[in-house]
KOLDO-622453 format. One line per field, with one value per residue (C-alpha): residue in one letter; x, y, z. Coordinates in steps of 0.001 Angstrom, whole numbers. Each point is the difference from the previous one (the first is absolute). Layout:
// residues N
type	a, ...
px	X, ...
py	Y, ...
pz	Z, ...
END
This chain:
// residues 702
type	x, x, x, x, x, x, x, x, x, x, x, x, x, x, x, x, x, x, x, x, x, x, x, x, x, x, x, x, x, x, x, x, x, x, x, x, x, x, x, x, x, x, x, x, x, x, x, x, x, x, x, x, x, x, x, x, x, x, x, x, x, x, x, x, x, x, x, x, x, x, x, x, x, x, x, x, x, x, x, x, x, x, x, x, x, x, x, x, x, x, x, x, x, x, x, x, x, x, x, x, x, x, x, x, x, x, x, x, x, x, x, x, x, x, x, x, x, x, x, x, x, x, x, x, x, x, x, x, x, x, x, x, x, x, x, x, x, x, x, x, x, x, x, x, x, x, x, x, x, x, x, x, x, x, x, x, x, x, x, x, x, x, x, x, x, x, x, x, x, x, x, x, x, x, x, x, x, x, x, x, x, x, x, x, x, x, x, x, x, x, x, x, x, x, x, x, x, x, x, x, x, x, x, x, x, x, x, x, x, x, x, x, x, x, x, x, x, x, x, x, x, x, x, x, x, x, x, x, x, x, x, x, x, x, x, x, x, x, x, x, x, x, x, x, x, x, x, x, x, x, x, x, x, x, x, x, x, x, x, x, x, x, x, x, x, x, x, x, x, x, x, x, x, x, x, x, x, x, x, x, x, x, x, x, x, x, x, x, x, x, x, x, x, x, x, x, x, x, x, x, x, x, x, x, x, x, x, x, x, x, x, x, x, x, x, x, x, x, x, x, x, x, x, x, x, x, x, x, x, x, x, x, x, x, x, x, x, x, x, x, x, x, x, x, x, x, x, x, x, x, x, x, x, x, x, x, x, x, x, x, x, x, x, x, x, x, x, x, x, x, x, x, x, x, x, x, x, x, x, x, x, x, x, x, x, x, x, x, x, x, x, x, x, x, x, x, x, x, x, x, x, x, x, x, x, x, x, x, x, x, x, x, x, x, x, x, x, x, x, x, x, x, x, x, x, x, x, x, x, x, x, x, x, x, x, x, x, x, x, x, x, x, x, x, x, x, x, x, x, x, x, x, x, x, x, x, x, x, x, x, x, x, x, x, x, x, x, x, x, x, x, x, x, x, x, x, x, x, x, x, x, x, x, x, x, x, x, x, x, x, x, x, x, x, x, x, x, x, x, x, x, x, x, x, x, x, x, x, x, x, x, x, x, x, x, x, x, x, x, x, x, x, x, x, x, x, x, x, x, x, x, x, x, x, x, x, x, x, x, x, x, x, x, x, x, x, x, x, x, x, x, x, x, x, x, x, x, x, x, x, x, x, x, x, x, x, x, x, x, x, x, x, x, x, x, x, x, x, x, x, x, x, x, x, x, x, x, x, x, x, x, x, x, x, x, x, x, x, x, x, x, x, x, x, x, x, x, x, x, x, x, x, x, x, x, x, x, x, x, x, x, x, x, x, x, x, x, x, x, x, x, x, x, x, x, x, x, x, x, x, x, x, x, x, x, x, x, x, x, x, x, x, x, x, x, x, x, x, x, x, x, x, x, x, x, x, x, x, x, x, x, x, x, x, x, x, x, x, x, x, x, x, x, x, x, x, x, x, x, x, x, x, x, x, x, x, x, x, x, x, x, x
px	16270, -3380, -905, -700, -3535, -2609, 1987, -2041, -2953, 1210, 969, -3090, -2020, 2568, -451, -4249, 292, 2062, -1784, -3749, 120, -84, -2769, 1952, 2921, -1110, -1436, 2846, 2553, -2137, -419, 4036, 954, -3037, 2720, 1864, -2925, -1914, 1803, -2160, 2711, 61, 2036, 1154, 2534, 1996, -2755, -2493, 1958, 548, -3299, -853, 2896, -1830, -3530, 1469, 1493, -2252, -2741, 2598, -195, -3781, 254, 2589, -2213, -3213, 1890, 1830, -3597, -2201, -1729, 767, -3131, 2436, -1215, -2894, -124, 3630, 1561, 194, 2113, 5, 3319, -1952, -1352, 1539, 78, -2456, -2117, 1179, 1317, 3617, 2654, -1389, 3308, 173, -3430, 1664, 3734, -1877, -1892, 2966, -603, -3345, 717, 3483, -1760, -492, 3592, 1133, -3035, 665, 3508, -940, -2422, 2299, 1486, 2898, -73, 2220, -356, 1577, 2764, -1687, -3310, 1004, 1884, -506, 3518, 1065, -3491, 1372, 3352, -1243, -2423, 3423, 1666, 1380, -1055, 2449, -3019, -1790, -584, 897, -2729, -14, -2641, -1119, -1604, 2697, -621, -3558, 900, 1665, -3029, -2241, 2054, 376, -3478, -936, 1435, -2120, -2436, -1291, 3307, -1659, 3143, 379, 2860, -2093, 1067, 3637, 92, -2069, 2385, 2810, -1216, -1258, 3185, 2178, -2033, 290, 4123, 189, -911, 3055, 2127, 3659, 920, 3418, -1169, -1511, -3680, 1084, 2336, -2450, -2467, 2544, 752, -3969, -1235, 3263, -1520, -3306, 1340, 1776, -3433, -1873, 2984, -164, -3935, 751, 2274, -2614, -2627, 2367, 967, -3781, -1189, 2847, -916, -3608, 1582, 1058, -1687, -3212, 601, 3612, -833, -3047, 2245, 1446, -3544, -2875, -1545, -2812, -1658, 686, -3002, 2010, 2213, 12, 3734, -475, 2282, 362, 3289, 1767, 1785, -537, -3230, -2544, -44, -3245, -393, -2871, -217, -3622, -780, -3907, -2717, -3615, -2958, -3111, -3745, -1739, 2440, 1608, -990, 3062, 1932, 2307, 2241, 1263, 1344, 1994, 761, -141, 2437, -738, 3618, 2670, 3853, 1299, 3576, -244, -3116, -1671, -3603, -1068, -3226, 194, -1619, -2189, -2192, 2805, -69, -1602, -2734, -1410, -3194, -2593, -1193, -3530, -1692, 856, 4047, 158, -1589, 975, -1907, 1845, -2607, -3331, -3320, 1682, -1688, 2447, -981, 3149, 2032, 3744, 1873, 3709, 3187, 3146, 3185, 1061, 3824, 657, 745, -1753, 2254, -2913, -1374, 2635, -2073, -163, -1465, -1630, -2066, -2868, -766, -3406, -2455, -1134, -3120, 839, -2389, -55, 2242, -676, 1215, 3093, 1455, -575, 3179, 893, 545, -1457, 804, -1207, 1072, -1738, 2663, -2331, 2419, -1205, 3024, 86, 2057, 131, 836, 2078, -2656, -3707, -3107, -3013, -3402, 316, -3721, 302, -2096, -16, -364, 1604, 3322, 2059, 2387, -805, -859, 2465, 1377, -1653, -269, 3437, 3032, 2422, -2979, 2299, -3091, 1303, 3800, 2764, 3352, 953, 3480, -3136, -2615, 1661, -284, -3502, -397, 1077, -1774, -3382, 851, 106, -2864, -2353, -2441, -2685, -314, -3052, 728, -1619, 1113, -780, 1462, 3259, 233, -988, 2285, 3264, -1440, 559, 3006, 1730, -1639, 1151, 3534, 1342, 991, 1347, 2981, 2152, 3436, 1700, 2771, 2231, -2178, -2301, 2143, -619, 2521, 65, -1920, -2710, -1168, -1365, -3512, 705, 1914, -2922, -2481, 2060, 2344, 471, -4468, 997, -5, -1502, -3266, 1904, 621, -3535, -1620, 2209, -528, -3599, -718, 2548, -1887, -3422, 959, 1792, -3350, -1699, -1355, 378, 2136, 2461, 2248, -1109, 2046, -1259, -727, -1706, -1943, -191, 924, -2540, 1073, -2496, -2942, 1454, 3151, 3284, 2184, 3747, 2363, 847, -3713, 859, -1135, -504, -3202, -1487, -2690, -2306, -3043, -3120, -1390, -3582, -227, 2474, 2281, 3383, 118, 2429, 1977, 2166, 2254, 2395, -73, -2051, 2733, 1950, -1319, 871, 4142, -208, -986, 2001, 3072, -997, 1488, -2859, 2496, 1078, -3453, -1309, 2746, -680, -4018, 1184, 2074, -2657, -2951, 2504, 830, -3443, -1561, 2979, -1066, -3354, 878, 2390, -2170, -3466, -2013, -269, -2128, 2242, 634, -3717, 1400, 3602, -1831, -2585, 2596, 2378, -2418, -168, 3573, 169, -2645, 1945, 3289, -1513, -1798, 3773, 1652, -2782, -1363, 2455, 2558, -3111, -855, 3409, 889, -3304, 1052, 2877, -1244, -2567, 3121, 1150, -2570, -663, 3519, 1603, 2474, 3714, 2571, 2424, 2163, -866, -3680, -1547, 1988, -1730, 955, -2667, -2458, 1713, 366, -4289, 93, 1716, -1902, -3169, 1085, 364, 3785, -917, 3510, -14, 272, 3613, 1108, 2640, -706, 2933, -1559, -3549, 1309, 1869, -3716, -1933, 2385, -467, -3063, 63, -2033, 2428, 3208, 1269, -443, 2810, 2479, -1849, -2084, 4187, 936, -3393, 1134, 3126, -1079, -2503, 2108, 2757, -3406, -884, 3532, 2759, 556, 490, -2743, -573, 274, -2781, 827, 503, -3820, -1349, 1124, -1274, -3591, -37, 1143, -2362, -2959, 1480, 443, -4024, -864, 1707, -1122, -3411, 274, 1115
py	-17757, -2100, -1551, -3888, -1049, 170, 1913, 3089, -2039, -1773, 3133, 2056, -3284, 95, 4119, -916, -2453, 2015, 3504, -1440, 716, -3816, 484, 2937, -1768, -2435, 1717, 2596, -3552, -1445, 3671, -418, -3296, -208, 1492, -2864, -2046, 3229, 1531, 3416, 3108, 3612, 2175, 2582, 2650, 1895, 2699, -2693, -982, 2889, 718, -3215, 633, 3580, -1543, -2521, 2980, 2115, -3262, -738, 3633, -390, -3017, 1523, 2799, -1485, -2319, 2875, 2386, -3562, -814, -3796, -705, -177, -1550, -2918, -3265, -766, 2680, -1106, -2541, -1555, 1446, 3683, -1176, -73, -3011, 2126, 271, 3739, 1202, -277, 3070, 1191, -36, -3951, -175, 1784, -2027, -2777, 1099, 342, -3185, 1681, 3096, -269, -3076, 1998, 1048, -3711, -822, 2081, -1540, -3682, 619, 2117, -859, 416, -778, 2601, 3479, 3172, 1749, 3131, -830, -1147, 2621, 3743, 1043, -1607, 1267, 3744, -955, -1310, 3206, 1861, -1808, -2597, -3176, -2521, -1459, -520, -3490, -1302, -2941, -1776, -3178, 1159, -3594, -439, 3518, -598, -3726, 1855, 2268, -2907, -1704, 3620, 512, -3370, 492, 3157, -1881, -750, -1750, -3466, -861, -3082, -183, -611, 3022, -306, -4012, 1058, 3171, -2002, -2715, 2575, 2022, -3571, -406, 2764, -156, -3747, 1462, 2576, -1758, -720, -2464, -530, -1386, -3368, 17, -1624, 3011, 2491, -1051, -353, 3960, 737, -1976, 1875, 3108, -576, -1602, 4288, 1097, -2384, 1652, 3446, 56, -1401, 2736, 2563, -1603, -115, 3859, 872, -1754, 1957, 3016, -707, -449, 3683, 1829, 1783, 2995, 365, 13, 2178, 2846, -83, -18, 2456, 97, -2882, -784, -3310, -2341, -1644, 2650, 3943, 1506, 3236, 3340, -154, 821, 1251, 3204, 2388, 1279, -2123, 426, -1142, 64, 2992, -3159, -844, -3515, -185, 1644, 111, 1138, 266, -1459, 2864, 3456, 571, -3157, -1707, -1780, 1408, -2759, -2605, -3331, -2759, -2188, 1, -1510, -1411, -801, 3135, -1181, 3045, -1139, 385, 2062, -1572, -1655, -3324, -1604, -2359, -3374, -1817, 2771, 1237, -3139, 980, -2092, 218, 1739, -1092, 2736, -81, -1872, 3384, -402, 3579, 687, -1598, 323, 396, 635, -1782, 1514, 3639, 2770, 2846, 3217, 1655, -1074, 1313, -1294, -829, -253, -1203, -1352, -3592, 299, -4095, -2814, -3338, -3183, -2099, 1266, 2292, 2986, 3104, 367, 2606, 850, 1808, 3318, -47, 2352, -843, -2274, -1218, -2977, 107, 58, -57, 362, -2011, -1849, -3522, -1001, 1421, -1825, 1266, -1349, 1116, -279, 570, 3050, 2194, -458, -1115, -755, 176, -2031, -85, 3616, 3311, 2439, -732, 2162, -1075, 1148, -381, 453, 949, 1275, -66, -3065, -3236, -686, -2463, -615, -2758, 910, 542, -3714, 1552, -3868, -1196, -925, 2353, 3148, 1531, 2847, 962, -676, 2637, -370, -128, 2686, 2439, -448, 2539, 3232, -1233, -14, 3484, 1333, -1576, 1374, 3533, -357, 9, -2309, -652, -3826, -901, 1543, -2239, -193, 3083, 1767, -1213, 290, 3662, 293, -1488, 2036, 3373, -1000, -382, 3097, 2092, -953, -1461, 1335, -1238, 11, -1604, 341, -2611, 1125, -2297, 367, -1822, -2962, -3368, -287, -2150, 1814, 1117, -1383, 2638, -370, 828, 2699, 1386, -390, 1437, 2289, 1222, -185, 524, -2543, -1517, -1654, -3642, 1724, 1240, -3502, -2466, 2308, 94, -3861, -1190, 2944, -814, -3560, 1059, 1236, -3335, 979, -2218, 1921, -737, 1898, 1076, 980, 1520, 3183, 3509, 1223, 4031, 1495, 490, -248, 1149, -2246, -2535, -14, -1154, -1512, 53, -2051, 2768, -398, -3611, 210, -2532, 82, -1919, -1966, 83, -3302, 1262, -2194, 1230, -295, -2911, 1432, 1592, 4215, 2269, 1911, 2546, 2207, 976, 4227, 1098, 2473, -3022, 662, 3419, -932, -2251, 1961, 2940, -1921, -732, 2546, 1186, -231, -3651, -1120, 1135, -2118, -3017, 320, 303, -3649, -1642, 732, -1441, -2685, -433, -106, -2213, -2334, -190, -1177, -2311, -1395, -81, 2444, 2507, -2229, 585, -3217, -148, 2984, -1006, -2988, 1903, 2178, -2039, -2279, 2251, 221, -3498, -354, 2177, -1985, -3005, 1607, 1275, -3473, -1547, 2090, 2527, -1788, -1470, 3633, 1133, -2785, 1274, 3223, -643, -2288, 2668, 2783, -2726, -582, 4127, 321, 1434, -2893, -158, 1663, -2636, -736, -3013, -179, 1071, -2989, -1736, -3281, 295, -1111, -2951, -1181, 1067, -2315, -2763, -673, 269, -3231, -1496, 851, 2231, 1580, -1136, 2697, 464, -2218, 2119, 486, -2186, -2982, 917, 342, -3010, -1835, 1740, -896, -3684, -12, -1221, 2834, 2688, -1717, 1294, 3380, -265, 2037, 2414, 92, -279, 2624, 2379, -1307, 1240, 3485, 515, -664, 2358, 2606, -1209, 191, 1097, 3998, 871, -1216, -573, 2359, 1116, -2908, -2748, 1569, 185, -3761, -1484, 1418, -926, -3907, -701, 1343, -2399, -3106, 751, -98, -3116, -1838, 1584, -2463, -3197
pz	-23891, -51, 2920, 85, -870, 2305, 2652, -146, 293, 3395, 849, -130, 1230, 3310, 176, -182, 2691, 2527, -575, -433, -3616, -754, -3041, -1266, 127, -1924, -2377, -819, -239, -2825, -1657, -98, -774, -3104, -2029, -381, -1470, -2031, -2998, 98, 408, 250, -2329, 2912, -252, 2283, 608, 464, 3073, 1246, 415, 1382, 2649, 556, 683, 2487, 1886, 159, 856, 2578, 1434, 94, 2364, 1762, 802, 765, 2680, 1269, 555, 964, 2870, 102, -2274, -3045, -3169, 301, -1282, -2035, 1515, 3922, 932, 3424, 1231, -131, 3895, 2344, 3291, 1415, -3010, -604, -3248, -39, -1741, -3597, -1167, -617, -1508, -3020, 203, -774, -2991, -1705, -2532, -879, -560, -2125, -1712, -3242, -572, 405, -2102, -2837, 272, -211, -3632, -1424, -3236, 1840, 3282, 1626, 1194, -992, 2415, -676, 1361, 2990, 1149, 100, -13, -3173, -1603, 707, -1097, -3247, -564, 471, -2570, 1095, -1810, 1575, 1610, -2919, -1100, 3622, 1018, 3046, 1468, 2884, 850, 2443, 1965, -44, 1485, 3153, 403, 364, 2240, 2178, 50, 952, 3374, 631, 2430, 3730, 1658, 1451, 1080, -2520, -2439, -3432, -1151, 323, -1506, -2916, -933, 763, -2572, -2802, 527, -343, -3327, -1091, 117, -1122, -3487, -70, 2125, -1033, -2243, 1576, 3179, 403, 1849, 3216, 756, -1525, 2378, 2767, -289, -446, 3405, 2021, -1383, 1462, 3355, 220, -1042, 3242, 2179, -998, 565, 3300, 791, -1368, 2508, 3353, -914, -252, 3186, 1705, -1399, 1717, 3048, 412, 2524, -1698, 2054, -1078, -3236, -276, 1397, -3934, -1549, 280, 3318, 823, 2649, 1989, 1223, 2366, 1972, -624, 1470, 1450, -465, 3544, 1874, -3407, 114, -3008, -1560, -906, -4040, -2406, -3686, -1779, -2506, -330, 1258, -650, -1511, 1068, -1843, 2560, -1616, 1955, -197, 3203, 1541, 493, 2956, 2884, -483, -2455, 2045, -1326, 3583, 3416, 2838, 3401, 1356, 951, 566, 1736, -78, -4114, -188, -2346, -56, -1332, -1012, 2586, 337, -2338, -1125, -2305, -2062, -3422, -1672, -3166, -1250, -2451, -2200, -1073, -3237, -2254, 931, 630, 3509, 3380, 3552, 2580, 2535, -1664, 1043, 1233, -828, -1984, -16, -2276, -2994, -967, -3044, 1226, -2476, 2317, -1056, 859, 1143, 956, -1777, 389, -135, -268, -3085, -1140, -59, 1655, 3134, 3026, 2551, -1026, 1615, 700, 1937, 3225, 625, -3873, -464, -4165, -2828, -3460, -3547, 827, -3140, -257, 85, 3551, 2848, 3691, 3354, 3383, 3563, 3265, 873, -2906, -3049, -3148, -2182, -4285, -2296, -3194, -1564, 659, -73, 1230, -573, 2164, 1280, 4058, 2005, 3208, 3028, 4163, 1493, -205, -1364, -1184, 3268, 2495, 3276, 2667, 1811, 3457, 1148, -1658, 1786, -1514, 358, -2830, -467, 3629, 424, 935, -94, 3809, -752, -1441, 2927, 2674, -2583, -849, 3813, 713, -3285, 1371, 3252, -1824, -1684, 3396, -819, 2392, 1195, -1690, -3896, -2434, -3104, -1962, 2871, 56, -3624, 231, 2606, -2314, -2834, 2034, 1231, -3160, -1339, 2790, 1003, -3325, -3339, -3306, -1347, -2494, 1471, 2098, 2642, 1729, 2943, -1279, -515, 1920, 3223, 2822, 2199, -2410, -3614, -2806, 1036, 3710, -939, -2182, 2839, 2598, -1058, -3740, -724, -3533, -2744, -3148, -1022, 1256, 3473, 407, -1046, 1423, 3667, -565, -471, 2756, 2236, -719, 721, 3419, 442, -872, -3483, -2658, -2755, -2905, -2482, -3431, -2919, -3109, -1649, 1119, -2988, -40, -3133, -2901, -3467, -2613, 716, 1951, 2522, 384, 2325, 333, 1711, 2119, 1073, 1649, 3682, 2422, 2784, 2685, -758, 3766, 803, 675, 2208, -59, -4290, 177, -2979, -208, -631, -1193, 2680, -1123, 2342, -1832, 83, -3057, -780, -1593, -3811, -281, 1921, -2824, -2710, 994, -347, -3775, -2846, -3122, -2511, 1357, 557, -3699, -1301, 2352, -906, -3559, 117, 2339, -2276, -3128, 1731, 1381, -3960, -781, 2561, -949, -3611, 1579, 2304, -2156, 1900, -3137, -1603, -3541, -1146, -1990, -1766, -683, -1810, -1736, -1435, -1184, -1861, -3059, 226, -512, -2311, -2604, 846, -1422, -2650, -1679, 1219, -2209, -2518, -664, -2187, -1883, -876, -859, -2160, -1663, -411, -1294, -2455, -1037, -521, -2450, -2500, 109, -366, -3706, -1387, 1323, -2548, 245, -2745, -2423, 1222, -3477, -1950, -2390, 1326, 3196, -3395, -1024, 3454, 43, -3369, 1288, 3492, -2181, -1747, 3385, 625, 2854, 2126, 3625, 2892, 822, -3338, -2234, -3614, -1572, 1853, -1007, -3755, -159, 1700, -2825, -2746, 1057, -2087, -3630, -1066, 1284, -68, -3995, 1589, 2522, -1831, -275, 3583, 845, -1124, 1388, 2820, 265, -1266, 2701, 2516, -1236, 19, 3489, 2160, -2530, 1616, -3845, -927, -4175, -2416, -2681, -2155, 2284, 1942, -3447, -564, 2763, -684, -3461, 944, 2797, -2468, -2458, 2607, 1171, -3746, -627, 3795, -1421, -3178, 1476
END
């Protein structure tokens, strides 16, 4: 079924327009509709198309794959259209970048189609499973063509909507228009237009009200609680609130899945701690901490001229270096990407070798959060000194650097009444003083009893104070920051990751490794410092819980998915070599689509002239020289034209008309010799020689 005129063209022009491949639009729409006014054809055959169908795949897998490994760079010049950034100016998902090439890349297919000298495709050629069937013998197939003009029509008008939503409706007027064109040509004859267009705007009213629909379930989807949902998902951390284990009864139970990788510049240089974000506020009804105030509010960064490097503390000083691969486990909803807070070392004032098409944003709390891929590998520079927090809101209202819950502040009382510190400790000393006093009277464990669960009398963190003095990493920090602040010491809770185990070169760090710390103010250097007092023997309770069958396996799956990952996400750096080799690949593809059947056809004609003469029957009569005779006096036999109507042409001449009882009756005998089975016999062969020799003799004469 051919499509009306021009409606490719409009078609590709409207895909141009919406995608940013306006020129290439254009261009492919008068490639197609120049058939129409040139008469040059192919002569393809079913082969032909088939591998035509094959180099469109495997170009297609090619683009596929370099979209799948890239960065964001992508392909310059044609290639990037304007809905590959994103609002923010980052590179939005691969994955659409190659949707909407679809026009391009299947163009050849639909352009071998359209100068064809017949303008259909085989069944065969576009589809593998009736290509085995047919090697297997079955040749129903065979001989099936279809126009694919029409399937290549819906392509255009799919890939056209593969773009940046602006929130205008161009896109759904101008597919609602082609598509209405597209029908009016095969529409029913037994309806009248009104009512054909009647039906046709009711179907498009559904389409406005379904998309509604679509839109009011999405934004209520959105409206879910983040932390609900993240409990089905792998494990992230949250900017604005981090709920603590606190209060639950059972054992406390953490993945051996590896969660980041770090490979230290310098060997054995690396840092104590990774940290993704900090929290300033403590609810001890739910015990949970939040960000708290306007320092959690993230803004975004500006990466240097190069794209690659960002400064997040200009003019600091560095002194070590640690490449960092970490998973990003959230989803953006503003730029439909994934999303995460980076773990970072402390005192972290560089980053570099960051794609170009990531997003970064920063808040005052210390978290830097990515968007824009699953998997990021990154050079982080760190050293002592200033970091990236703000200092602590010592002249705010709210103090939030310095506020305990009131329930809390009588077991922080009687705890700093244990502790015997003289009136006038300064700092140092009272954090010396909370350091020994976790290390002495507290240990670590995993398992929560119901004595440890919140009553009226007593919440978890009293209890863990007072009475049970055994707990978690969340017990130890959250008790450290609300007692250093009892003790008027600015502190807040950090969450992250304790890096310990070496692997090969580098180290690892599994999610069992997530640990949360007190960050402590030094007032005399003015920055925030890493307070830990949490019981070192933490690591090995966590290891020894760990089987070495178990783990092998779960190393074995993290590093596959890990590789995976990188391919997914573009930090193997592949894509140059997918390309590379799949050039000569194509390169031969189009040498056999359009040289091969050239050089058969040659062969074949070669095998013909070298070939010994056909023993078919009648090919030695002697009438072949009469005919020879007869074109030479300008009576030549047309192609296709059978020999009584050439005779009774050549017997129109004067000259050669007495002869026709005779050239009759030759006639007649050579076809008998020619098709009869029998065949003549020795006379009737020995005739038929002898009267051709004496028609030549007599044509010879006249």
């Amino acid at each position: 079924m051919k499509p009306p005129p021009f409606l490719l063209f409009a078609t590709l022009l409207f895909w141009g327009w919406q995608t940013g491949f306006l020129l290439a639009g254009i261009g492919l729409g008068v490639i197609l509709e120049s058939a129409r006014f040139l008469g040059f054809r192919w002569e393809l055959d079913d082969s032909d198309f088939s591998r035509i169908c094959f180099f469109c795949v495997v170009l297609n897998l090619a683009l596929a794959g370099y979209v799948l490994t890239s960065n964001g760079g992508g392909f310059t010049g044609l290639l990037h259209g304007d809905f590959t950034r994103g609002a923010d100016g980052a590179g939005g998902p691969n994955t659409t970048r190659f949707l909407a090439w679809l026009p391009m890349s299947l163009f050849p297919f639909i352009l071998a189609q359209t100068f064809n000298l017949r303008p259909s495709v085989p069944l065969t050629a576009i589809s593998l499973v009736l290509r085995w069937r047919q090697r297997k013998g079955d040749q129903s197939f065979t001989g099936q063509y279809r126009d694919i003009a029409y399937p290549y029509f819906i392509v255009c008008v799919f890939a056209a909507g593969i773009h940046t939503n602006e929130g205008t409706h161009t896109y759904f007027l101008g597919q609602c228009g082609l598509i209405a064109w597209a029908l009016w040509a095969v529409r029913s004859r037994r309806f009248r237009a009104p009512a054909w267009a009647a039906a046709l705007v009711a179907v498009i009213g559904l389409g406005v009200l379904g998309g509604l629909g679509v839109r009011s379930a999405q934004n209520s989807i959105q409206n879910f609680n983040a932390q609900w949902m993240a409990k089905f998902f792998s494990p992230r951390t949250d900017a604005l609130q981090s709920m603590t284990s606190m209060g639950q009864i059972g054992r406390l139970k953490l993945s051996a899945k590896i969660a980041v990788w770090l490979q230290p510049r310098t060997p054995g240089q690396l840092p104590e701690y990774l940290r993704q974000a900090s929290y300033r506020s403590y609810q001890a009804t739910k015990e949970t901490w939040h960000g708290g105030g306007t320092l959690n509010d993230f803004e975004l960064l500006h990466s240097e001229p190069d794209n690659t490097s960002w400064n997040l503390l200009p003019g600091k000083t560095n002194s070590s270096a640690v490449n960092i691969a970490c998973y990003l486990n959230g989803w953006s909803l503003e730029l439909e990407a994934p999303e995460g807070l980076l773990p970072l070392p402390s005192g972290c004032g560089r980053l570099e070798n960051i794609p170009a098409n990531i997003n970064l944003k920063r808040n005052n709390n210390g978290a830097v959060l990515a968007q824009g891929a699953g998997l990021l590998v990154f050079d982080a520079f760190y050293g002592p000194g200033a970091t990236i927090d703000a200092p602590p809101d010592l002249d705010a209202t709210n103090r939030l650097d310095l506020s305990v819950p009131t329930n809390e502040v009588p077991a922080l009382e009687k705890v700093i009444a244990e502790m015997n510190l003289s009136k006038g400790a300064n700092d140092a000393e009272k954090r010396r003083s909370v350091q020994a006093f976790f290390h002495d009277k507290f240990t670590y464990s995993t398992w929560q009893g119901p004595d440890k669960r919140a009553t009226a009398e007593a919440t978890p963190l009293t209890k863990f104070l007072l009475t049970s003095r055994s707990g978690h990493c969340e017990y130890f920090a959250t008790a450290t920051v609300l007692l250093l602040r009892q003790l008027g010491i600015p502190a807040r809770y950090a969450v992250g990751y304790y890096v310990h185990e070496p692997r090969g070169s580098g180290y690892v760090v599994r999610e069992r490794d997530a640990h949360a710390w007190c960050l402590v103010w030094h007032a005399t250097t003015k920055s925030w410092e890493d307070f830990d007092t949490t019981p070192p023997s933490w690591v090995a309770i966590e290891g020894d819980r760990s089987s070495a069958i178990v783990e092998w396996f779960s190393d074995l799956r993290s590093w596959l998915g890990f590789q995976f990952a990188k391919f997914r996400w573009g930090q193997a750096h592949f894509q140059q070599y997918i390309l590379w080799s799949l050039v000569p690949v194509l390169v031969v593809l189009l040498y056999h689509i359009l040289f091969r059947r050239r050089g058969r056809r040659s062969r074949a004609d070669a095998k013909k002239k070298t070939a010994a003469p056909a023993s078919w029957p009648g090919l030695d009569s002697e009438f072949y020289q009469l005919e020879k005779k007869l074109a030479a006096r300008g009576v030549p036999r047309q192609t296709g034209e059978p020999l009584a109507g050439w005779l009774e042409r050549a017997l129109a001449e004067p000259a050669v008309a007495g002869l026709r009882p005779l050239l009759q009756e030759l006639l007649r005998l050579h076809y008998r010799h020619r098709f009869d089975p029998p065949g003549l016999d020795v006379a009737e062969r020995k005739a038929l020689a002898e009267k051709v020799k004496s028609a030549l003799v007599e044509l010879a004469r006249k």
